[in-house]
ROZA-641797 format. One record per atom (N, C-alpha, C, O): residue number from 0; residue in three letters; x, z, y. Coordinates in pm, 1 decimal. Example, Ala and Ser with C-alpha at 12.3 -4.5 7.8 and 13.67 -1.06 7.14 Angstrom:
REM residues 2
   i  aa        u        w        v
   0 ALA   1319.0    780.0   -569.0
   0 ALA   1230.0    780.0   -450.0
   0 ALA   1320.0    780.0   -330.0
   0 ALA   1423.6    846.5   -331.9
   1 SER   1285.0    708.0   -225.0
   1 SER   1367.0    714.0   -106.0
   1 SER   1290.0    787.0      3.0
   1 SER   1340.9    803.9    113.8
REM end
This chain:
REM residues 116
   i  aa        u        w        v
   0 UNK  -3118.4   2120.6   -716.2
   0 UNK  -3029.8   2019.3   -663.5
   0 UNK  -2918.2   1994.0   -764.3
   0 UNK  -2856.1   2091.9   -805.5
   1 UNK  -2879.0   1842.1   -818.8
   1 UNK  -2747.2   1821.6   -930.0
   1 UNK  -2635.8   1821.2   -841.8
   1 UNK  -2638.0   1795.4   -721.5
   2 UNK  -2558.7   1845.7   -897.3
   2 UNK  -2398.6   1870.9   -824.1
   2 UNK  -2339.2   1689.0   -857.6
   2 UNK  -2247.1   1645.1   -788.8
   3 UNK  -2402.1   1603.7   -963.2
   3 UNK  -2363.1   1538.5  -1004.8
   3 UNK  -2381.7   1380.6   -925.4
   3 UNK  -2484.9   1347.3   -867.2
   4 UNK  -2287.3   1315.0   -935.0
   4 UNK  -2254.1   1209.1   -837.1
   4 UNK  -2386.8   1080.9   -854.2
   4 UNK  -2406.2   1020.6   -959.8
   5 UNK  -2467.6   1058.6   -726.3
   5 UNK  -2575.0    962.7   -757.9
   5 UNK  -2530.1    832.8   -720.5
   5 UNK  -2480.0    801.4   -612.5
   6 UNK  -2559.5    736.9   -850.7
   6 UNK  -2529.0    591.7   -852.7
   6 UNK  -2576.4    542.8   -761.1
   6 UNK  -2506.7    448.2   -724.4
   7 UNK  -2656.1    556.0   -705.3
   7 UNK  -2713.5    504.5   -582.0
   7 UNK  -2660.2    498.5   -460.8
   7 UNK  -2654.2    403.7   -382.5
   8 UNK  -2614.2    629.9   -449.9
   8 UNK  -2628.1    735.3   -279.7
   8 UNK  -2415.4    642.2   -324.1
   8 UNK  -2379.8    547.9   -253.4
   9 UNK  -2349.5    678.5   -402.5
   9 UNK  -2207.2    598.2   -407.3
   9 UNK  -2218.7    463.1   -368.1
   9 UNK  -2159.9    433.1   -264.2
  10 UNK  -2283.6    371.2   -430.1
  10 UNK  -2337.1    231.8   -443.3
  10 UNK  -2376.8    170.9   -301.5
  10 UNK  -2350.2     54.1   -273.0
  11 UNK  -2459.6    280.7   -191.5
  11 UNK  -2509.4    251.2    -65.6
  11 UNK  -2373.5    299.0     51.6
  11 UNK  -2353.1    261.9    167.2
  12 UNK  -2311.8    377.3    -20.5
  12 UNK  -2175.4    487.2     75.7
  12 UNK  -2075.3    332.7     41.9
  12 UNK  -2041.7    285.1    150.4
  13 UNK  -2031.1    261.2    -58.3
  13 UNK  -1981.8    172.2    -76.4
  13 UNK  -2002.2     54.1      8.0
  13 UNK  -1895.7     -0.1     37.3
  14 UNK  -2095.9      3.8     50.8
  14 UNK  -2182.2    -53.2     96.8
  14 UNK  -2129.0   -103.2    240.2
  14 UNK  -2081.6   -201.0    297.9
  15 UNK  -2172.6     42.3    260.0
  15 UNK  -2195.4     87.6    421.7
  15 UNK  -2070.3     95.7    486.7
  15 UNK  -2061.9     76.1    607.9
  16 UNK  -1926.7    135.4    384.0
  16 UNK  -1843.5    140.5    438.5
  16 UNK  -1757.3     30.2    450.8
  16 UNK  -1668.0     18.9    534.7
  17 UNK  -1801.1    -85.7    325.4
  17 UNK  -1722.9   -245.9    342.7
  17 UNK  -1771.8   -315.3    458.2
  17 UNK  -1701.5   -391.6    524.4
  18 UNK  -1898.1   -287.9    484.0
  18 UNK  -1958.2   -386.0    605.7
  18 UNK  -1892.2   -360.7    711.7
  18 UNK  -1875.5   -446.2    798.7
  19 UNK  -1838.4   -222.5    721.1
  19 UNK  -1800.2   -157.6    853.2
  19 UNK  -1605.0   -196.9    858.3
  19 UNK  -1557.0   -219.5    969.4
  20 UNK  -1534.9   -199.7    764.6
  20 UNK  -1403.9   -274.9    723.0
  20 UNK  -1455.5   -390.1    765.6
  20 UNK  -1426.2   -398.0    884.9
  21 UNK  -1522.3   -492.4    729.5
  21 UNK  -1506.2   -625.9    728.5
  21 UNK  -1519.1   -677.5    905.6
  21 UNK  -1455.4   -766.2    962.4
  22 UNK  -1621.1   -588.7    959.0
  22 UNK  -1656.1   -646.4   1069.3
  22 UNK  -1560.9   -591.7   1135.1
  22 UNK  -1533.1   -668.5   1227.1
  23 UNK  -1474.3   -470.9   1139.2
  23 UNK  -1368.6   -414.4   1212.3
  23 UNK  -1268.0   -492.7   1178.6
  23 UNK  -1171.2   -479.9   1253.5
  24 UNK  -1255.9   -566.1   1096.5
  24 UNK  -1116.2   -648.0   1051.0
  24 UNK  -1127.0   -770.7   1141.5
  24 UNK  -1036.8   -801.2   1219.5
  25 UNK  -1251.7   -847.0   1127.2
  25 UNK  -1261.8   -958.5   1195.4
  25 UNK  -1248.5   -964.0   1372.3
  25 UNK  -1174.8  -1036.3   1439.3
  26 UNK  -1349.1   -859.0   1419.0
  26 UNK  -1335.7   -821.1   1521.7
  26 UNK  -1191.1   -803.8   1591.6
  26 UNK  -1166.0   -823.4   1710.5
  27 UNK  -1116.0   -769.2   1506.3
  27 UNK   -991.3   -693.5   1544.1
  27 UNK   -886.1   -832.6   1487.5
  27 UNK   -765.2   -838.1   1509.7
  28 UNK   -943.4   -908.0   1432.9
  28 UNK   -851.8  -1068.6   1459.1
  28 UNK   -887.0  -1123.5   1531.0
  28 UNK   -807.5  -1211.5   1564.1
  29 UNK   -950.4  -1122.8   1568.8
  29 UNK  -1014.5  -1208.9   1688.2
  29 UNK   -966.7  -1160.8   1837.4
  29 UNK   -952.6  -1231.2   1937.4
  30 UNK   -952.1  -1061.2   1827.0
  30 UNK   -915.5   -977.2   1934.3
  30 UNK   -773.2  -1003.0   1956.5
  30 UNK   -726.3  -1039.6   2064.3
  31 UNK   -701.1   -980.3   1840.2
  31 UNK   -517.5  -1000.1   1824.5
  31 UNK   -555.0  -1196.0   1894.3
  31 UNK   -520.3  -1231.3   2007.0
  32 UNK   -613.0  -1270.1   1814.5
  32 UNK   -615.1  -1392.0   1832.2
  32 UNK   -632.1  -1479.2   2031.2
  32 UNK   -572.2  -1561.1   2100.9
  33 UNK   -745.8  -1393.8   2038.1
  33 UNK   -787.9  -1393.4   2193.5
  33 UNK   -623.5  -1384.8   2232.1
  33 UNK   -542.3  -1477.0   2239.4
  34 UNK   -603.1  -1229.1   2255.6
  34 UNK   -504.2  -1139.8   2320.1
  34 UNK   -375.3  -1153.2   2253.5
  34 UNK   -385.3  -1035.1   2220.1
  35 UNK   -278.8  -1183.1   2210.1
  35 UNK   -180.1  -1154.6   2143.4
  35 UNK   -108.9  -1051.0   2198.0
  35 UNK    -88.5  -1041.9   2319.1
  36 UNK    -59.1   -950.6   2094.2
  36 UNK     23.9   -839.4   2129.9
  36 UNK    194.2   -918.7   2124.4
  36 UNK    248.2  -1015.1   2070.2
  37 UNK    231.3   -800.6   2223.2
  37 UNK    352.9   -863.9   2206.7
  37 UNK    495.7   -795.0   2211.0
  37 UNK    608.1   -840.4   2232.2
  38 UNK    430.1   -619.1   2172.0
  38 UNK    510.3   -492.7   2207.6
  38 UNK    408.8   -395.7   2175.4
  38 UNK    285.9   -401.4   2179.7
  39 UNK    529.5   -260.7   2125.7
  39 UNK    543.2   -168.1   2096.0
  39 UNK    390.3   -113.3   2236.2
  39 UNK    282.4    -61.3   2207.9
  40 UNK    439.8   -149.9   2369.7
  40 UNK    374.0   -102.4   2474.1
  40 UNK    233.4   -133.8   2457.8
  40 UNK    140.7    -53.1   2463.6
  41 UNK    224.3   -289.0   2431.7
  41 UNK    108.1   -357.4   2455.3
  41 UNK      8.0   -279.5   2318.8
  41 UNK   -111.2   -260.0   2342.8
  42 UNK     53.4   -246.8   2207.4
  42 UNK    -23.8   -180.2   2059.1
  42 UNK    -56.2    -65.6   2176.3
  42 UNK   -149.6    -95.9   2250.5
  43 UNK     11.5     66.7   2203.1
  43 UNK     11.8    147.9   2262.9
  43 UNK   -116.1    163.1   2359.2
  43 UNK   -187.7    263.2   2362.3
  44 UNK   -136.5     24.7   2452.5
  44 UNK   -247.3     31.6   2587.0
  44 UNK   -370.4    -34.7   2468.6
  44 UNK   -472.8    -27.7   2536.6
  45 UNK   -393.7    -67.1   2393.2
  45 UNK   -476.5   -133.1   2334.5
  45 UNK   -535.8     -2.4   2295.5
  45 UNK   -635.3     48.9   2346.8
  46 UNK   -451.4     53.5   2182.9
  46 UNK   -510.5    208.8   2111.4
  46 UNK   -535.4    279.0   2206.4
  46 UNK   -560.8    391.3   2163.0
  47 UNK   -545.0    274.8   2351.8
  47 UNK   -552.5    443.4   2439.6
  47 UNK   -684.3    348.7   2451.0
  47 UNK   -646.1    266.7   2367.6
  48 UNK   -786.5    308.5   2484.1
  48 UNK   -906.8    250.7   2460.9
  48 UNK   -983.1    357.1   2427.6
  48 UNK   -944.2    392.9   2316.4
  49 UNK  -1120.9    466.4   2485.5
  49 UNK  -1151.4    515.4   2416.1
  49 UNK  -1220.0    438.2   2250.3
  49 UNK  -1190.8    435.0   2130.8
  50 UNK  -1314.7    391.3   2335.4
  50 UNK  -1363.2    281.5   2218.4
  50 UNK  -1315.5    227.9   2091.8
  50 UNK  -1368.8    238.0   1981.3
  51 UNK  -1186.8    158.3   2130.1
  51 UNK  -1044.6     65.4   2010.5
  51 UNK  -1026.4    221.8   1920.7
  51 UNK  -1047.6    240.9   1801.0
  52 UNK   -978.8    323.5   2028.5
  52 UNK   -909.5    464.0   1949.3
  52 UNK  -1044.3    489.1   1877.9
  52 UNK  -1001.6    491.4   1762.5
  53 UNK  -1130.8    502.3   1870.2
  53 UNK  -1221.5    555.1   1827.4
  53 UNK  -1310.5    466.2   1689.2
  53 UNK  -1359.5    518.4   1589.0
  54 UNK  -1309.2    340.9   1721.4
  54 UNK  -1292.2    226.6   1646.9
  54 UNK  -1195.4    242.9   1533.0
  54 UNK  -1244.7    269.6   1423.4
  55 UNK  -1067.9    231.1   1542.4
  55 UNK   -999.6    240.7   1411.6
  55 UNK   -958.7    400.3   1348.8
  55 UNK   -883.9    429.8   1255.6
  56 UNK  -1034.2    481.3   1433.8
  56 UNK  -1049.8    613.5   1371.3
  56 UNK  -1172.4    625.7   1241.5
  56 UNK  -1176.9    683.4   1132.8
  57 UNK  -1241.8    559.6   1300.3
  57 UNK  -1350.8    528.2   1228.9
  57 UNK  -1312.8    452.2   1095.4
  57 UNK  -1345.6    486.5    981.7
  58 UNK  -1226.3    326.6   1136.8
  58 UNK  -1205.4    234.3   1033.7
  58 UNK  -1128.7    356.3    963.6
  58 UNK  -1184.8    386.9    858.3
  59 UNK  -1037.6    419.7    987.0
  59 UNK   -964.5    509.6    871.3
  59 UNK  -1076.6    593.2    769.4
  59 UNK  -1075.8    586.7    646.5
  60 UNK  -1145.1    650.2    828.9
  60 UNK  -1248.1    755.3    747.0
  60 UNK  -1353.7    622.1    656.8
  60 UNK  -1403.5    647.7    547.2
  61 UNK  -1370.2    503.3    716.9
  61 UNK  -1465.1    458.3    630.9
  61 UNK  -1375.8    382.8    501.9
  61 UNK  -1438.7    347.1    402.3
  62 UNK  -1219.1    359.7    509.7
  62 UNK  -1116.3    306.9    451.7
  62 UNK  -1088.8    446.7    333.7
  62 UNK  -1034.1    435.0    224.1
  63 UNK  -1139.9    566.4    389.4
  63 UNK  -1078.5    647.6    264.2
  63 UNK  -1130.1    681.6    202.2
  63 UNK  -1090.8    723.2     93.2
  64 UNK  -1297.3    679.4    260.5
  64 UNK  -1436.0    734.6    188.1
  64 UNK  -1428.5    627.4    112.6
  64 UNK  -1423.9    655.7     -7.1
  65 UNK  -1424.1    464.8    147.5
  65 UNK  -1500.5    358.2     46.2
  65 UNK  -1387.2    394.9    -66.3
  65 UNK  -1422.8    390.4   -184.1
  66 UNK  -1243.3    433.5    -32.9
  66 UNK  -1102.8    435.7   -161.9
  66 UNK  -1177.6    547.1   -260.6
  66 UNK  -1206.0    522.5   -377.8
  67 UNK  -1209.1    693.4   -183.8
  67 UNK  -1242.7    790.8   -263.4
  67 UNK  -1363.8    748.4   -372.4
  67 UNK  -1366.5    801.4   -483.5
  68 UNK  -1455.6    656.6   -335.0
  68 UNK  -1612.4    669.8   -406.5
  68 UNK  -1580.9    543.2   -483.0
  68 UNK  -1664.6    513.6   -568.3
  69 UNK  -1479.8    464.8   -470.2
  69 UNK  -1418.2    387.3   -559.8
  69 UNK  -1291.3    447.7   -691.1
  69 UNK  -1286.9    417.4   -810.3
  70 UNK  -1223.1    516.9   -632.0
  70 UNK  -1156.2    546.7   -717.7
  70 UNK  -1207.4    677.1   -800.5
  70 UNK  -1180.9    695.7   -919.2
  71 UNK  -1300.2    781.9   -703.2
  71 UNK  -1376.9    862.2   -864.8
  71 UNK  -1490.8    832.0   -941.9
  71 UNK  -1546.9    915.8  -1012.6
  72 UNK  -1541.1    667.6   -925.9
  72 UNK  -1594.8    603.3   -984.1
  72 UNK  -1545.2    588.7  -1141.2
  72 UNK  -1586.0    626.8  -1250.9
  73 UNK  -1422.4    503.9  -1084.5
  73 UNK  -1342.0    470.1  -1178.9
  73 UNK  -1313.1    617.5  -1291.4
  73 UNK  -1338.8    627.9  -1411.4
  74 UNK  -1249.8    719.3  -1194.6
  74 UNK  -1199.4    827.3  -1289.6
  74 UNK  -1333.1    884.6  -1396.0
  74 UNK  -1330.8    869.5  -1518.2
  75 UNK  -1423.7    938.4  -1335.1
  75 UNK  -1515.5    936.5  -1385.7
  75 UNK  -1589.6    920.2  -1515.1
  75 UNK  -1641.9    999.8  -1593.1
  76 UNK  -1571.6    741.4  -1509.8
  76 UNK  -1607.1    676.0  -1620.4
  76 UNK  -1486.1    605.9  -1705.1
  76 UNK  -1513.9    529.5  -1797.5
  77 UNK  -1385.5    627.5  -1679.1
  77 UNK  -1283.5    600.4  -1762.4
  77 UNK  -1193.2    711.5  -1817.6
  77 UNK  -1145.1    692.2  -1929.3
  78 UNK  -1167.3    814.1  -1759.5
  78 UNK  -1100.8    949.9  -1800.6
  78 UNK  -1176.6   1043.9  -1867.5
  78 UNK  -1277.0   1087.0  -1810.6
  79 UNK  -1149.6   1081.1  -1969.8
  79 UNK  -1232.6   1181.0  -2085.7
  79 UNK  -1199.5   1334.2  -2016.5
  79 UNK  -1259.4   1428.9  -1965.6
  80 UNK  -1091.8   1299.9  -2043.7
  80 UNK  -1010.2   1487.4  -2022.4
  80 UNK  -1033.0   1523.5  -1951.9
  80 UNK   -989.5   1465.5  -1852.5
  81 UNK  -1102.7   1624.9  -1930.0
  81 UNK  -1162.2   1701.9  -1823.6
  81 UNK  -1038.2   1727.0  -1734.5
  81 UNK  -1024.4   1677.9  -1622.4
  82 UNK   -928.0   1828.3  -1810.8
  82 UNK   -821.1   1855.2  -1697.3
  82 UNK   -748.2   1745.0  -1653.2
  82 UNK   -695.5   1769.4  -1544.7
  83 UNK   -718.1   1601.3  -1707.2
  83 UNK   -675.1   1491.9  -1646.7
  83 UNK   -749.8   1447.8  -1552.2
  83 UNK   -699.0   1406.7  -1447.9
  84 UNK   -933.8   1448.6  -1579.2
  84 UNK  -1009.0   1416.4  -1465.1
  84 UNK   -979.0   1514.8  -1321.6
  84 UNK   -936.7   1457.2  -1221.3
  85 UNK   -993.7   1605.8  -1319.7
  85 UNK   -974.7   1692.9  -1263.5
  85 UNK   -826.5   1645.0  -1155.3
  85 UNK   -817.1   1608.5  -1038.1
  86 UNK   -743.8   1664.7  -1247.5
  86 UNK   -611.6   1689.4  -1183.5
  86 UNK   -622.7   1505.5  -1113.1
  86 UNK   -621.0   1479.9   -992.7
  87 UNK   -628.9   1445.3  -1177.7
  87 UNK   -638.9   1244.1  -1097.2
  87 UNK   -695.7   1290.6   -979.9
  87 UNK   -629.4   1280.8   -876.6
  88 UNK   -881.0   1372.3   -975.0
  88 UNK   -921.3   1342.6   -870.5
  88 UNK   -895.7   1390.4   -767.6
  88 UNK   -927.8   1347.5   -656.8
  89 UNK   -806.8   1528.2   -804.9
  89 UNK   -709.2   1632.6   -684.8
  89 UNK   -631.3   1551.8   -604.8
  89 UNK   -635.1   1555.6   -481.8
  90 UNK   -532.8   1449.9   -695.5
  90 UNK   -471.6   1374.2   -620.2
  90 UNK   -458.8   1282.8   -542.2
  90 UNK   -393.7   1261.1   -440.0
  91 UNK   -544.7   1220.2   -616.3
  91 UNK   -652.6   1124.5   -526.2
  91 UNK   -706.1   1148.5   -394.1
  91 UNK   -676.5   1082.1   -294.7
  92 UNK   -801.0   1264.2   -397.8
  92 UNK   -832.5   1348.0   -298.4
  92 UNK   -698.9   1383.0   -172.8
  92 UNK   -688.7   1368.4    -51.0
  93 UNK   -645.7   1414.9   -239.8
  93 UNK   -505.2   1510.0   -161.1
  93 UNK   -413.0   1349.8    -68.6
  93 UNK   -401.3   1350.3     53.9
  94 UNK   -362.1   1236.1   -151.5
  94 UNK   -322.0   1119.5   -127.4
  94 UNK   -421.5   1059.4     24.5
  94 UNK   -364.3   1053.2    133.3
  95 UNK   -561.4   1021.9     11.3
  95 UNK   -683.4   1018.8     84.5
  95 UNK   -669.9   1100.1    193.0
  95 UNK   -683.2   1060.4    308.8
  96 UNK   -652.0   1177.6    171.1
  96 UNK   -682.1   1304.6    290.5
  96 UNK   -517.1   1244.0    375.3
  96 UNK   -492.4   1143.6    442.1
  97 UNK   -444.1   1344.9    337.1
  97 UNK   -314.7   1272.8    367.2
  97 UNK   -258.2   1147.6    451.5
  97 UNK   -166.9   1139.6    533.7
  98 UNK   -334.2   1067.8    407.1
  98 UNK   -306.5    925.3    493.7
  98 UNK   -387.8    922.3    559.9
  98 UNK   -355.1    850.2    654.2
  99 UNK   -568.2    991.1    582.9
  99 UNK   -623.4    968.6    666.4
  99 UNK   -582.5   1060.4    812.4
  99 UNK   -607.2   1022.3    926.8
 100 UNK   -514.2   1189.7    774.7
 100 UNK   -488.0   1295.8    856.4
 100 UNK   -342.3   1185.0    965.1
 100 UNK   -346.0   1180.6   1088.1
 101 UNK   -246.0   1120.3    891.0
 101 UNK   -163.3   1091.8    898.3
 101 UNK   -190.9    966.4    994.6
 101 UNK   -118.8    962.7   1094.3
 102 UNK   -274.5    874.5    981.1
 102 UNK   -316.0    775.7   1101.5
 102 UNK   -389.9    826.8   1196.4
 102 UNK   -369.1    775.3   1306.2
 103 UNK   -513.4    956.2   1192.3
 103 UNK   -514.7   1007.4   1318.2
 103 UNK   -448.0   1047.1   1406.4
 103 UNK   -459.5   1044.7   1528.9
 104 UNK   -349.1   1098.9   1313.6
 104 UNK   -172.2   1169.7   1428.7
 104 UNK   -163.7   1076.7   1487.4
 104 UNK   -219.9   1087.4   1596.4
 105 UNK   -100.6    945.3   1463.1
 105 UNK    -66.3    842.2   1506.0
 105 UNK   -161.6    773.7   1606.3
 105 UNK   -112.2    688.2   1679.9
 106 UNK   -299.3    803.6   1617.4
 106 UNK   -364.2    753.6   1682.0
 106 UNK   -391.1    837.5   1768.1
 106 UNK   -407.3    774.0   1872.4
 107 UNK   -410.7    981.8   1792.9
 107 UNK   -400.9   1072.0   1853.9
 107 UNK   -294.5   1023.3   1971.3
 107 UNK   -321.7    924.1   2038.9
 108 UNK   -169.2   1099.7   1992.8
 108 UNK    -89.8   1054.4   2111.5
 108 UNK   -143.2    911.0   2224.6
 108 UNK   -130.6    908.2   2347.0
 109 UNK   -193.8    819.8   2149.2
 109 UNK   -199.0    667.2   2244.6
 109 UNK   -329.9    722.0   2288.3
 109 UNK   -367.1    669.3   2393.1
 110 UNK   -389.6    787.1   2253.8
 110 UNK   -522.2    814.0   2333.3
 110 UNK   -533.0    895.1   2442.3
 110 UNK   -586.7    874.3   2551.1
 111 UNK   -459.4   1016.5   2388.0
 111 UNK   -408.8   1114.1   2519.4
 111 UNK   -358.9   1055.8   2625.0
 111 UNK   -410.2   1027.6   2733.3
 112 UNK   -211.6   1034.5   2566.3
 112 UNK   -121.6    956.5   2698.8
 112 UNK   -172.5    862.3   2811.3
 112 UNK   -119.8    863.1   2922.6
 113 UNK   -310.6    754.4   2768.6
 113 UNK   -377.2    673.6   2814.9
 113 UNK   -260.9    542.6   2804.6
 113 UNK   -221.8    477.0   2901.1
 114 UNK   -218.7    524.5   2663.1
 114 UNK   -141.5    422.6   2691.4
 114 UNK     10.2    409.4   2728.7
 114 UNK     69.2    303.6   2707.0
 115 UNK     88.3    543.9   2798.8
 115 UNK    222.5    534.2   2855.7
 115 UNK    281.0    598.7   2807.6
 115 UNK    399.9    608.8   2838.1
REM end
């Protein structure tokens, strides 16, 4: 088995995760468009949704996977230095993680509470 990153299996993970952004974006204008929010409260009853909560939980992980397999694309094939590669993709990694951990928090509470 290669440890090493397949152009393909990135290329299809890329893929898979814009289709899933695009249609969650639209969906989710259409939805604002239908419905207009109009408060702090009204965001709040929308996200306690299992579905919606679960929906843009999703959109986060497929928002950090498509960032990650994009940006160590890039590092990859543009960074020589092993320890610069290295250390970019730590951060990268660490940044990714971070903001994805950081909108589940946030999405966490409106789901529990059911909204109140």
């Amino acid at each position: 088995m290669s440890r090493k990153p397949s152009g393909l299996r990135a290329w299809l993970w890329q893929r898979l995760t814009a289709v899933y952004l695009a249609l969650f974006l639209v969906t989710t204008a259409a939805a604002l468009w239908l419905h207009p929010v109009t408060g702090f409260a009204d965001w709040q009853a929308r996200l306690a949704g299992p579905w919606t909560g679960a929906a843009a939980g999703l959109f986060g992980l497929a928002l950090a996977l498509h960032a990650w397999v994009g940006m160590r694309d890039v590092i990859l094939d543009y960074v020589h230095r092993l320890w610069l590669r290295v250390l970019l993709l730590a951060a990268v990694a660490a940044v990714l993680a971070g903001s994805l951990f950081w909108m589940l928090a946030a999405l966490l509470p409106a789901g529990l509470t059911g909204g109140s």
